[in-house]
MARTI-663143 format. One record per residue (C-alpha): x, y, z. Coordinates in nm, 2 decimals. Each point is the difference from the previous one (the first is absolute). Layout:
+--------+--------+--------+
!     px !     py !     pz !
+--------+--------+--------+
!      X !      Y !      Z !
...
+--------+--------+--------+
***
This chain:
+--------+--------+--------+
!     px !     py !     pz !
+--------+--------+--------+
!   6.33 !   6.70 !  11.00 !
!  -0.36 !   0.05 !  -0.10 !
!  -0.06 !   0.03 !  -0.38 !
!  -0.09 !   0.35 !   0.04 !
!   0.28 !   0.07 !   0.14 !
!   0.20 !  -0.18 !  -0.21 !
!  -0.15 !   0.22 !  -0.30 !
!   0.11 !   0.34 !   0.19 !
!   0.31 !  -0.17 !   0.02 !
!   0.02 !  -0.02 !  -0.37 !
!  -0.16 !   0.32 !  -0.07 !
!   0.26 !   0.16 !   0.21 !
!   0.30 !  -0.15 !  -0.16 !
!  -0.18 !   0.11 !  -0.40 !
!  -0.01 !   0.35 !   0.13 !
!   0.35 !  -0.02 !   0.12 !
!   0.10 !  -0.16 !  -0.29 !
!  -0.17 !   0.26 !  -0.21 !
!   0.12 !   0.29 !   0.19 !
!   0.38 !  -0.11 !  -0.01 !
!  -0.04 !  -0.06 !  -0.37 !
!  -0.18 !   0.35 !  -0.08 !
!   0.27 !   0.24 !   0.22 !
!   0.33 !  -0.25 !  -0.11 !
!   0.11 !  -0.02 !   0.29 !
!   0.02 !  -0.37 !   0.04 !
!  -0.08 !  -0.37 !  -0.16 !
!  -0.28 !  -0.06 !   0.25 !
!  -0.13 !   0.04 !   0.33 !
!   0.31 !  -0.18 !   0.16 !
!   0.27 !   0.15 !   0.13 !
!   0.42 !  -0.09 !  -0.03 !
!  -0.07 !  -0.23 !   0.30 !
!  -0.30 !  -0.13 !  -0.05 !
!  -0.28 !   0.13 !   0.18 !
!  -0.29 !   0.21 !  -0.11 !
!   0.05 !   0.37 !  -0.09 !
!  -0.25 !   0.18 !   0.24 !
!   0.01 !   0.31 !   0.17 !
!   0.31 !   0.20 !   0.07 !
!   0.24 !  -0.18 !  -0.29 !
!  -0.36 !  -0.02 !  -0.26 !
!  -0.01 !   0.41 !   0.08 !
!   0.40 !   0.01 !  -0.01 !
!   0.00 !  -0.15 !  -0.38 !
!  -0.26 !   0.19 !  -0.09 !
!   0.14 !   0.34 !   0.06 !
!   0.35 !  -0.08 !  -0.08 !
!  -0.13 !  -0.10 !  -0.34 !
!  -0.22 !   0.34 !  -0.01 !
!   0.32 !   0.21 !   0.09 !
!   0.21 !  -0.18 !  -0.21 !
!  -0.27 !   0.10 !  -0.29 !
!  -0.08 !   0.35 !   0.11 !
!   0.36 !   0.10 !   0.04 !
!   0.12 !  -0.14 !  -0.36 !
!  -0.24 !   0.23 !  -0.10 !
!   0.12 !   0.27 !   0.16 !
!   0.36 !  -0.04 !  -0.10 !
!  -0.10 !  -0.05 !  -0.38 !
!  -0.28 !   0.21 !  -0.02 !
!  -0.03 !   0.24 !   0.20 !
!   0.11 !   0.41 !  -0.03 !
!  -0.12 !   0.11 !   0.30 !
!  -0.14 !   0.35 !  -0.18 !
!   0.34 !   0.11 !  -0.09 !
!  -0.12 !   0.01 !  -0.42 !
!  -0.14 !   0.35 !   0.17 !
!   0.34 !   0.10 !   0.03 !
!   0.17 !  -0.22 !  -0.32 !
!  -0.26 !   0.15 !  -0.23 !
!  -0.15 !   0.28 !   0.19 !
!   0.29 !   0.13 !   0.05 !
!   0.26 !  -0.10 !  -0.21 !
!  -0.17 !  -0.05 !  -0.26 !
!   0.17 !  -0.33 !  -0.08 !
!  -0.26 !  -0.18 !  -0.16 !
!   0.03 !   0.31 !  -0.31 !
!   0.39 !  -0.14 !  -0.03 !
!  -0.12 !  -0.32 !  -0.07 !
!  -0.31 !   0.04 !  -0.24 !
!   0.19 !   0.27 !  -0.21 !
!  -0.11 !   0.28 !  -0.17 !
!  -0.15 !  -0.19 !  -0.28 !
!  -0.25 !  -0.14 !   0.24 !
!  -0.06 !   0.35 !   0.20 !
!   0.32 !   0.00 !   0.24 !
!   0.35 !   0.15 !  -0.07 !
!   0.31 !  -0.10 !  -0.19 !
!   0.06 !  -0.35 !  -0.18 !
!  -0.19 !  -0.21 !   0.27 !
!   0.12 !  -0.36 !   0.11 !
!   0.04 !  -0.30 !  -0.20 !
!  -0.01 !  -0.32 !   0.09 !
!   0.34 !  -0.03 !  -0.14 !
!   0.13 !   0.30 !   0.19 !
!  -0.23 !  -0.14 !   0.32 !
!   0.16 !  -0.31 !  -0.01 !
!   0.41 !   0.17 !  -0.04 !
!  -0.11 !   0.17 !   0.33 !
!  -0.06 !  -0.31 !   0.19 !
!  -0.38 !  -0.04 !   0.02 !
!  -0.12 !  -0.35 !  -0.04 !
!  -0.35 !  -0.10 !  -0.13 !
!  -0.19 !  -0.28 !   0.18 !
!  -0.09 !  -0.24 !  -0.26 !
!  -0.30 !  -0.17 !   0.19 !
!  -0.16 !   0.36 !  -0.03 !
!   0.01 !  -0.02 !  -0.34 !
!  -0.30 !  -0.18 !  -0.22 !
!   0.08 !  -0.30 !  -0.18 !
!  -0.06 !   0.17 !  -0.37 !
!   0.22 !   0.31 !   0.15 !
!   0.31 !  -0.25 !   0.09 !
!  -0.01 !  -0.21 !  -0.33 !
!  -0.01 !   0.35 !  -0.20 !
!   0.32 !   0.09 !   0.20 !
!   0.16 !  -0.35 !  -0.08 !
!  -0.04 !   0.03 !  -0.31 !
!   0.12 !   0.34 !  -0.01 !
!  -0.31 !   0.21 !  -0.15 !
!  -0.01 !   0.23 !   0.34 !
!   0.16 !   0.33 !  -0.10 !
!   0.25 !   0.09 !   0.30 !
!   0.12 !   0.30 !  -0.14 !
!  -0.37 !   0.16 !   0.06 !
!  -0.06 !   0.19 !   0.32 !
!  -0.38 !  -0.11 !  -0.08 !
!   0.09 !  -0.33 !   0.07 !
!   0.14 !   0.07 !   0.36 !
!  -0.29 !   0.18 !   0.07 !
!  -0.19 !  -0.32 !  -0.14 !
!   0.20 !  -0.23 !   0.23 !
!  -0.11 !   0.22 !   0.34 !
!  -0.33 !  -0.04 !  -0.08 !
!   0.01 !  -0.33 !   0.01 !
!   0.19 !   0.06 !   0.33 !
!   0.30 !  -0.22 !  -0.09 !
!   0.32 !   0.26 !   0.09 !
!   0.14 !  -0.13 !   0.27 !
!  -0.01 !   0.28 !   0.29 !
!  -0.14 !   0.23 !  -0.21 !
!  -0.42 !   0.07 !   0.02 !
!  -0.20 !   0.24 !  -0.28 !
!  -0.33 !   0.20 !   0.09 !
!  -0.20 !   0.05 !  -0.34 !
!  -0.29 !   0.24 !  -0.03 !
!  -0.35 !  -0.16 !  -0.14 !
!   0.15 !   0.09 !  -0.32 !
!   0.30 !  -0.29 !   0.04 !
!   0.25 !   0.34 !  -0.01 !
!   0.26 !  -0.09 !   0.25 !
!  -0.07 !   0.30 !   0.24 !
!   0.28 !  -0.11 !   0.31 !
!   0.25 !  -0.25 !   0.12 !
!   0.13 !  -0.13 !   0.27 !
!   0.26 !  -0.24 !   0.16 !
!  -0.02 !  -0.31 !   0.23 !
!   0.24 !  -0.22 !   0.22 !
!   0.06 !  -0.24 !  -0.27 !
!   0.17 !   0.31 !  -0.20 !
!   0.32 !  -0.02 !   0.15 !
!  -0.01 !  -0.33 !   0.21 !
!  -0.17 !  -0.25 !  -0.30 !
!   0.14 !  -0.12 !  -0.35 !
!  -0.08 !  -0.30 !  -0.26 !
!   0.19 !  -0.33 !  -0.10 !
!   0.01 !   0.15 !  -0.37 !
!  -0.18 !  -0.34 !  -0.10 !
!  -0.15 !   0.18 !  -0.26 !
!   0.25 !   0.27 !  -0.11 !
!   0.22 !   0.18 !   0.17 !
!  -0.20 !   0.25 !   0.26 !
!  -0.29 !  -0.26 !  -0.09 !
!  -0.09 !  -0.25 !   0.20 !
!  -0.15 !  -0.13 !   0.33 !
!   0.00 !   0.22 !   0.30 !
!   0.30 !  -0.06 !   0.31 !
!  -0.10 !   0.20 !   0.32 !
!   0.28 !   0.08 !   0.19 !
!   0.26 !   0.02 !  -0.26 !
!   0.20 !   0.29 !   0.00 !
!  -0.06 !   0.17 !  -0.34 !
!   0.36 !   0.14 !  -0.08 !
!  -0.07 !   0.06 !  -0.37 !
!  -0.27 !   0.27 !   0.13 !
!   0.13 !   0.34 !  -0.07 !
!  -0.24 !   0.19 !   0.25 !
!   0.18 !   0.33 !  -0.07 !
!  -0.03 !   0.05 !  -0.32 !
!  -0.36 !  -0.17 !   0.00 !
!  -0.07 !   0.29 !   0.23 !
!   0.21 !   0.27 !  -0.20 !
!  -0.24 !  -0.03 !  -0.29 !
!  -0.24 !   0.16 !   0.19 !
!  -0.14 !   0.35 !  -0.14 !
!   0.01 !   0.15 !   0.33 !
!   0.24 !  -0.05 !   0.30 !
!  -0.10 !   0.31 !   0.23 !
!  -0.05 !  -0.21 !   0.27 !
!   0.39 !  -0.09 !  -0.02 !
!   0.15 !   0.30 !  -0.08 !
!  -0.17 !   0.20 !   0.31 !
!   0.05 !  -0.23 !   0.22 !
!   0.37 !  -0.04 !  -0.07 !
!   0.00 !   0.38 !  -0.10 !
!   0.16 !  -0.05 !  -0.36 !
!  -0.15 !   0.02 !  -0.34 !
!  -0.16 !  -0.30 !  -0.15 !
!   0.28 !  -0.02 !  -0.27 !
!   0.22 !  -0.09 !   0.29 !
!  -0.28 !  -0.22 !   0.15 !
!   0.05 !  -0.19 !  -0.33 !
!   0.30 !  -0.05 !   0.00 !
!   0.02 !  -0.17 !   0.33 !
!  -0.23 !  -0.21 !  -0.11 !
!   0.17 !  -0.11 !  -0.28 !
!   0.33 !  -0.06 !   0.18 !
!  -0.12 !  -0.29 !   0.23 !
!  -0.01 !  -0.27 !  -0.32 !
!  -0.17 !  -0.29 !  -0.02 !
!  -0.09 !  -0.27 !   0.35 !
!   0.05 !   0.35 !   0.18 !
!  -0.21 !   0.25 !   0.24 !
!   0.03 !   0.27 !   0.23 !
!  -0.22 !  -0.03 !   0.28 !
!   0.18 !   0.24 !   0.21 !
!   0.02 !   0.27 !  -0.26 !
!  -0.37 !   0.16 !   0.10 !
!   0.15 !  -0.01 !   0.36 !
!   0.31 !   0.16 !   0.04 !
!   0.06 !   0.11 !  -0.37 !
!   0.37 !  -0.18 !  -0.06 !
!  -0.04 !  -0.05 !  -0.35 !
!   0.41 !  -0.16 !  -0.03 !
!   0.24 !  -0.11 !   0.21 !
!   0.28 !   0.26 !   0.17 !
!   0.24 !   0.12 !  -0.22 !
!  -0.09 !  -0.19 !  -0.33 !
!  -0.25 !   0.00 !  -0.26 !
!  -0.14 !  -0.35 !   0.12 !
!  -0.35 !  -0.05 !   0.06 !
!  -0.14 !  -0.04 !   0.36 !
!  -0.29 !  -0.29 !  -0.15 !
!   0.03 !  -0.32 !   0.15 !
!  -0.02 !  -0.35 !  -0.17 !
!  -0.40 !  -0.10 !   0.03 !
!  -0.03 !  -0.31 !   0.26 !
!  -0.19 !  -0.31 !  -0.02 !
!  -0.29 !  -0.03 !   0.17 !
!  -0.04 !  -0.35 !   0.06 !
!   0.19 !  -0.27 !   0.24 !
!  -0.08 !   0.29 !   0.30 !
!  -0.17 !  -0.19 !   0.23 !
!   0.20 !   0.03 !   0.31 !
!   0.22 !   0.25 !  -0.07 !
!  -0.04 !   0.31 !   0.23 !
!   0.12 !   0.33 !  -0.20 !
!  -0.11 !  -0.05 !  -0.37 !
!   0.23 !   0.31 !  -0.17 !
!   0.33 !   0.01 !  -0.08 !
!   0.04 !   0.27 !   0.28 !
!  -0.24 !  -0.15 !   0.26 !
!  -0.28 !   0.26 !  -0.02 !
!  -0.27 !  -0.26 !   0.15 !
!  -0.18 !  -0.29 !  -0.08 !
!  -0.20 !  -0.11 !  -0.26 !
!  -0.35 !   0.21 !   0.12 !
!   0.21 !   0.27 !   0.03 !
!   0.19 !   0.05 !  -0.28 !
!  -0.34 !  -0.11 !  -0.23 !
!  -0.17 !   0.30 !   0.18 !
!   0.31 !   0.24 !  -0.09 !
!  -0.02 !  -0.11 !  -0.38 !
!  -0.34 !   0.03 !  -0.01 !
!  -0.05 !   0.27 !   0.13 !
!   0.34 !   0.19 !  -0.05 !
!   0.14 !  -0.13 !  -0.31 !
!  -0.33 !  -0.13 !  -0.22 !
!  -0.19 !   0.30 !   0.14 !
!  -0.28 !  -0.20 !   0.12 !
!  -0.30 !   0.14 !   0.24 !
!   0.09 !  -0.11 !   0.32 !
!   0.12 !   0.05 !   0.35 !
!   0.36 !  -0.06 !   0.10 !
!   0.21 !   0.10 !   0.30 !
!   0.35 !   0.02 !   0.09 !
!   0.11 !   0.29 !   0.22 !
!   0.36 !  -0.07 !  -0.13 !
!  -0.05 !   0.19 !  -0.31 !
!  -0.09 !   0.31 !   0.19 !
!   0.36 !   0.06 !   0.07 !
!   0.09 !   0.23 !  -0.29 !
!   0.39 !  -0.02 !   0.06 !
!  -0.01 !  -0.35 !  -0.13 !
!  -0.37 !   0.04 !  -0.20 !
!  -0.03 !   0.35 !  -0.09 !
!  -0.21 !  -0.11 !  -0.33 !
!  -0.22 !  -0.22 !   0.23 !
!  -0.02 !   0.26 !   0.30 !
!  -0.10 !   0.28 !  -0.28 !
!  -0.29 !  -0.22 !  -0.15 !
!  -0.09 !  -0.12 !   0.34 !
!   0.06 !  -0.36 !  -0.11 !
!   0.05 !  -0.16 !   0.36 !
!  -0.39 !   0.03 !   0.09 !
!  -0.21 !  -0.04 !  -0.32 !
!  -0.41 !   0.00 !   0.00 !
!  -0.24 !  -0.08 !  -0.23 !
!  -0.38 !  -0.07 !  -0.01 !
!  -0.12 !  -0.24 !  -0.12 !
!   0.34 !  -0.15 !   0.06 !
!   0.04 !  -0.26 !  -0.29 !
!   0.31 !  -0.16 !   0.14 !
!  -0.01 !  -0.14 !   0.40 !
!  -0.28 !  -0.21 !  -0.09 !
!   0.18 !  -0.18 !  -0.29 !
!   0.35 !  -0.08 !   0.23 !
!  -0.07 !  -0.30 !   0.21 !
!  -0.11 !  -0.21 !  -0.30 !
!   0.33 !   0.18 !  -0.21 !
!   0.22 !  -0.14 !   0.31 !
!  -0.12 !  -0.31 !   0.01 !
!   0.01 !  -0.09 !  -0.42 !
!   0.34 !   0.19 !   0.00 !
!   0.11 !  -0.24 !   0.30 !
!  -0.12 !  -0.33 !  -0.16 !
!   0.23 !   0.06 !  -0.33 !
!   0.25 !  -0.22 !   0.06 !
!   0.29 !   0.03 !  -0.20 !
!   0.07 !  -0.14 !  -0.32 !
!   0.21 !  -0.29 !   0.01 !
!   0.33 !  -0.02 !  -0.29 !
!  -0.07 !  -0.14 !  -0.32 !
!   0.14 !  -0.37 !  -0.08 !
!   0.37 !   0.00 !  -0.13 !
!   0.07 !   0.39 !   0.08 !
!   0.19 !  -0.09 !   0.29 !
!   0.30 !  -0.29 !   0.11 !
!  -0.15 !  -0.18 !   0.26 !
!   0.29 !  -0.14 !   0.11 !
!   0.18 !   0.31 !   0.00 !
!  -0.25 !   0.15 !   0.20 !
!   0.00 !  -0.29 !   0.25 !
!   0.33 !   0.12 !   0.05 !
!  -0.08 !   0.35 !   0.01 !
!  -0.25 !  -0.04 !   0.29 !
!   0.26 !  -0.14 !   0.19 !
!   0.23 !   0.36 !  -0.08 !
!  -0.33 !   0.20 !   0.06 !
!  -0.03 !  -0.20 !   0.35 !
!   0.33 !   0.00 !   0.08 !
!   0.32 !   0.18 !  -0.12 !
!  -0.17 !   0.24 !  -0.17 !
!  -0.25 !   0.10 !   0.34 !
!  -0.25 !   0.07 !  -0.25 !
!  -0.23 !  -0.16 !   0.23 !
!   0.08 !   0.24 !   0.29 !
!  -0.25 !   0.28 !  -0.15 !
!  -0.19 !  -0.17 !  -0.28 !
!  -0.10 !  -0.26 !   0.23 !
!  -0.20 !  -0.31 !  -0.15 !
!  -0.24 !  -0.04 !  -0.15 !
!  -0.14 !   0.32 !   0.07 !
!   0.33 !   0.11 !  -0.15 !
!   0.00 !   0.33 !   0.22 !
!  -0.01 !   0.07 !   0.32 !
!  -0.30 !  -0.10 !   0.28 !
!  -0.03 !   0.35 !   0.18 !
!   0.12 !   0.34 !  -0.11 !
!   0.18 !  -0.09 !  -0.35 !
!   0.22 !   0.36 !  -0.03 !
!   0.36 !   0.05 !  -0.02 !
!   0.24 !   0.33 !  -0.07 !
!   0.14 !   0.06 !  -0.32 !
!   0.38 !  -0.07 !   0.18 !
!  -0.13 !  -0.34 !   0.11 !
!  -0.06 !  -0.07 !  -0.36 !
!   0.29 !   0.20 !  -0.12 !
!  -0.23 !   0.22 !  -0.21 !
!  -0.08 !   0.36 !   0.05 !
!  -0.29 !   0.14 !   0.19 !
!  -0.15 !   0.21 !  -0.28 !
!  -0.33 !  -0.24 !  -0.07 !
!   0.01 !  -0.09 !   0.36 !
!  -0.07 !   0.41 !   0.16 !
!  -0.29 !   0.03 !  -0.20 !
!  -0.21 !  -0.24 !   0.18 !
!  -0.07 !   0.06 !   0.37 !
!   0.25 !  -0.23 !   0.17 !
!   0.26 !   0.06 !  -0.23 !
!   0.12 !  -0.31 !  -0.05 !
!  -0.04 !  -0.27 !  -0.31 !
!  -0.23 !  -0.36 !   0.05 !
!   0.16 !  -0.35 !  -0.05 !
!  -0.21 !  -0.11 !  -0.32 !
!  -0.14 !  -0.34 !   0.02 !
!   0.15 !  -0.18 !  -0.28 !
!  -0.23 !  -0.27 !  -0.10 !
!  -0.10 !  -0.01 !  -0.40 !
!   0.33 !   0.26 !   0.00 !
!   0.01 !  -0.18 !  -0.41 !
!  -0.34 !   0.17 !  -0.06 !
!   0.16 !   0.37 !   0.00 !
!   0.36 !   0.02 !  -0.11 !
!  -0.06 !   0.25 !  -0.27 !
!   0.13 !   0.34 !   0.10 !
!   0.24 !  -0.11 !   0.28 !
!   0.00 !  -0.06 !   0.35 !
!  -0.01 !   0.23 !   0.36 !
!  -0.29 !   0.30 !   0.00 !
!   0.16 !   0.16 !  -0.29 !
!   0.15 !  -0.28 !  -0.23 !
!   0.38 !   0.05 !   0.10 !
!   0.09 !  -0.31 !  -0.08 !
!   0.00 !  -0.16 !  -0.34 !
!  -0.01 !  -0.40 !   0.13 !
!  -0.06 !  -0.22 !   0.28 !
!   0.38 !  -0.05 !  -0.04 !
!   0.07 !   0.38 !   0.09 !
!  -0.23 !   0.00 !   0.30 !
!   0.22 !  -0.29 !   0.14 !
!   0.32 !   0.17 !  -0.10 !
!  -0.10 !   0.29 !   0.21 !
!  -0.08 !  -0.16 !   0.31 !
!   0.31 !  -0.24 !  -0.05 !
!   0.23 !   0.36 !  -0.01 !
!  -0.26 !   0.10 !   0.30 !
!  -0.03 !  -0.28 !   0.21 !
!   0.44 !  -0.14 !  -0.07 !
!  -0.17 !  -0.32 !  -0.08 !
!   0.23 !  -0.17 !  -0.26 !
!  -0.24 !  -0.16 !  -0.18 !
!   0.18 !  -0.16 !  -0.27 !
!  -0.10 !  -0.01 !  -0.40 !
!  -0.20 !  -0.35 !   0.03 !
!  -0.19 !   0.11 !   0.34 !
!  -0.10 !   0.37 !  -0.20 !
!  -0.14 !  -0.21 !  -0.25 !
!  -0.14 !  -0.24 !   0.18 !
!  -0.18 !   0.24 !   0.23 !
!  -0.15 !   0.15 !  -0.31 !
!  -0.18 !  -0.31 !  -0.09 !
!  -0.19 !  -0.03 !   0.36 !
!  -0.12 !   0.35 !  -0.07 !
!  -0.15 !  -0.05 !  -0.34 !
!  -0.15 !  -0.33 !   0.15 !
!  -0.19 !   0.19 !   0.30 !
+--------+--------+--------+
***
């Protein structure tokens, strides 16, 4: 080698060097086996590292347009500030904010603003200081829009409202962010309730907004009612229970085909429903399915299977959304909150006697392929299950199962415990599992 080239050599390598350092997306130019990272896997890094970035965005940041239709229309933003500060009623606290499940990002907050709150000389009962605290953009989910006066003028909502929360490391509700996590302290309903006006609700579903309300307050905290705008069941047949559904995870999905608890689709199109449907975003989203107004007549009314928008602020945003929603990986069990050697034995039950393993099949924990079953093949009724298009309930992946055992488990919180969910498919399945093997099963699930 000449000592010319031997320079390009090197200059080659610095800018690699430089390049891997700048996007993060490795230690150097060298790849896991060894040889130089040129080409196809240098331009494979690179843009997996950009979609990874763009799409974290997206899911934390990101409201698609829909604060024209959480402030615009609803007025939501007046609920918050209160009347004192030009809305309506009491306004929100922090305090209040907090007892309905919101969760403040601490690293949004300035270092000045976080020792004041340690040190307890932030007023939470103050509506002012929630207003405060979405100016400096650190409500989780939740965005402000302030006029060139700093009067909070709109609001809107983001992925992250439902499907984020915080390790509490500061306070309870205060802490650093966890995409993914299934926020079942968030009481959407009554979040949404507070709103001045719910016109939109009550036309659609053709009843007052005084009824509208109190829907909304019926689902509870960890709940939501995706379906409601769709086919207007507000509560189950015959009883005074609400039709919400537990909110999901979002993380650990990566392989798993259907990705609701009814199998609507996968993860692009259920994020296009939400955000389009359900946050109100300016898109474009299509789905035939809901023009059948026997099973949708809310959805076939509002013409919700083929929605258009220009400019359409949601397509662009979904393949960089898939992928960061993909590469959550879920959260593995805390040290000590499980019996290892329990659940050692449990696997072996979950494997075996117990044929856990026949539908949540490792390690994606649900089926490969079409992962839907009938409410009698789960022993369950089919109320949940006929509101989606295939009628018929997803096996849920269970890995980081530990991370959302508030509010119950199944779509709607049935059961209480892990212990109850194995006593009904013991009395389903006849397979006399004894006390010890229960038990014992329990532990492998809290250590998935």
């Amino acid at each position: 080698m000449t000592l010319g080239g031997f320079a390009l050599t090197l200059v080659a390598a610095a800018v690699i060097l430089f390049l891997s350092s700048a996007t993060g997306v490795a230690q150097g130019p060298w790849g896991a086996n060894g040889p130089p990272l040129f080409g196809f896997d240098r331009n494979l890094l690179v843009s997996s590292h950009q979609m990874l970035r763009e799409g974290k965005e997206t899911f934390r940041f990101d409201t698609f347009g829909d604060e024209d239709f959480w402030g615009g229309e609803l007025g939501l933003h007046n609920a918050i500030k209160g009347k004192a500060l030009g809305g309506v009623g009491p306004g929100l606290s922090p305090q209040t904010a907090l007892s309905l499940g919101l969760k403040v990002d601490v690293d949004a907050l300035p270092k000045s603003t976080l020792q004041a709150l340690r040190r307890g000389q932030v007023d939470l009962t103050d509506p002012a200081t929630t207003v405060a605290l979405l100016k400096l953009n650190s409500v989780v989910g939740v965005k402000g829009f302030f006029d060139s006066r700093g009067n909070l003028d709109s609001v809107g909502i983001q992925c992250a409202f439902c499907h984020s929360t915080v390790d509490d490391s500061v306070a309870p509700g205060i802490g650093i962010r966890r995409d993914g996590w299934a926020n079942r302290d968030l009481n959407v309903g009554a979040i949404v309730a507070s709103a001045p006006d719910l016109s939109f609700f009550a036309e659609a579903l053709g009843v007052s907004q005084d009824i509208v309300r109190q829907v909304l307050n019926s689902w509870g905290p960890g709940k939501f009612d995706a379906e409601l705008v769709l086919d207007g069941k507000a509560f189950q047949p015959g009883s005074t229970k609400p039709a919400a559904t537990l909110i999901p995870p979002a993380f650990g999905l990566a392989g798993v085909n259907l990705h609701t608890w009814t199998g609507w689709g996968s993860v692009t199109h259920w994020n296009a429903l939400v955000a389009n449907l359900e946050m109100h975003g300016k898109g474009t989203f299509y789905d035939p399915r809901l023009n059948d107004a026997s099973q949708f007549p809310i959805a076939a009314k509002l013409g919700l299977g083929n929605v258009r928008n220009e400019p359409d602020l949601v397509t662009p945003k979904l393949p960089a959304l898939h992928f960061y929603q993909l590469a959550l990986p879920a959260p593995k069990p805390p040290s000590g909150s499980f019996d290892s050697v329990a659940a050692r034995r449990g696997e072996a039950h979950f494997n075996g006697k117990a044929q856990c393993a026949t539908c949540h099949v490792p390690p994606l924990y649900t089926e490969p392929g079409w992962n839907l079953h009938t409410g009698e093949e789960i022993g369950i009724d089919n109320f949940q299950a006929n509101r989606a298009p295939d009628r018929r309930y997803r096996t849920a992946p269970l890995k980081g199962l530990w991370t959302h055992t508030k509010g119950g488990f199944y779509h709607d919180g049935r059961f209480a415990t892990l212990l109850d969910v194995v006593n009904h498919y013991n009395q389903q399945f006849d397979l006399n599992l004894t006390k010890s093997e229960k038990d014992e099963l329990v532990q492998f699930l809290l250590s998935l």
